[in-house]
Phi, psi and omega in degrees: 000156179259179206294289183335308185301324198283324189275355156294335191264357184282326178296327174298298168314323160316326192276277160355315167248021166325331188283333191234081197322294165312310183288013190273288218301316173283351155274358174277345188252003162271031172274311167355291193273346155277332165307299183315329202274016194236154147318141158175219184226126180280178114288119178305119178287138183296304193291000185264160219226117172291133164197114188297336179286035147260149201290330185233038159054043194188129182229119138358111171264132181268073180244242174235011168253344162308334192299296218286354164321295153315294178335251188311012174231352140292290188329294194298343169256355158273351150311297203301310202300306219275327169307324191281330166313291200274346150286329207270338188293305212305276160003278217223096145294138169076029184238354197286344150327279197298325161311304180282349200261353186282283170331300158300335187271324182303286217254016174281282237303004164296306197282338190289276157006285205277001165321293182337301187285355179262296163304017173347291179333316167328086159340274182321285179279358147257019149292330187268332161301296159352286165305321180294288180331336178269312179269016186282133189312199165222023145217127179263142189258354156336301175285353171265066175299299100067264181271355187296296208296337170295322202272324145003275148051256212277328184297280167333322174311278174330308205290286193317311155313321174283329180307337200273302212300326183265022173260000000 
């Protein structure tokens, strides 16, 4: 899923679970890895490299295609955030903490990742690489751009319609 997707749906869930802020907030970043486990579509990272004497056959190079990496995988969560902002003003007014701490617990294990790719060495985070990497589906929809981002959509959609719904 791209970022946008994970912080909608991490933010939906917060809301969903408002009476109890923490556990909402740790199911939006386990929703993530539930999110993964399904087909669906990437963008290409630029900056990432093959390299098999690594434990997931791969690295980050931090050079200026790492820059435009950021760059657009801010934009995309800041896609997510700022959607997620502005249902929640209509929707849940006076929810908006809890919406971005939604948002953000959604698309870290991603940012995690790439700590992960500065930091290798890290127990703690290549047990979380680990997991991520066990539940990421193994099939992509990279080449269906198209039906990836309709389905992106719809996934968002779907979060958001249930958040309206439980409240």
């Amino acid at each position: 899923m791209i970022l946008s997707t994970h912080a909608v749906a991490g933010a939906s869930i917060s809301v969903i679970f408002r009476g109890n802020p923490a556990a909402g907030i740790a199911l939006a970043f386990l929703s993530h890895f539930l999110l993964d486990a399904f087909p669906h579509w990437h963008y290409r990272i630029l900056s990432r490299i093959k390299d098999q004497s690594l434990p997931f056959g791969e690295k980050l190079a931090f050079n200026e295609e790492f820059l435009k990496d950021i760059l657009r995988t801010g934009v995309d969560f800041g896609i997510g955030l700022g959607i997620s902002l502005a249902v929640s003003q209509f929707f849940f007014p006076g929810n908006s903490l809890l919406v971005f701490l939604g948002a953000l617990a959604g698309a870290l294990p991603d940012a995690l990742q790439v700590v992960y790719h500065r930091f290798p060495n890290s127990k703690p985070l290549y047990y979380l690489q680990l997991f991520h990497e066990k539940a990421h589906s193994k099939v992509f929809l990279d080449e269906k751009p198209v039906r990836g981002i309709l389905q992106e959509v719809a996934v968002s959609i779907a979060f958001i319609y249930a958040a309206v719904l439980l409240i």
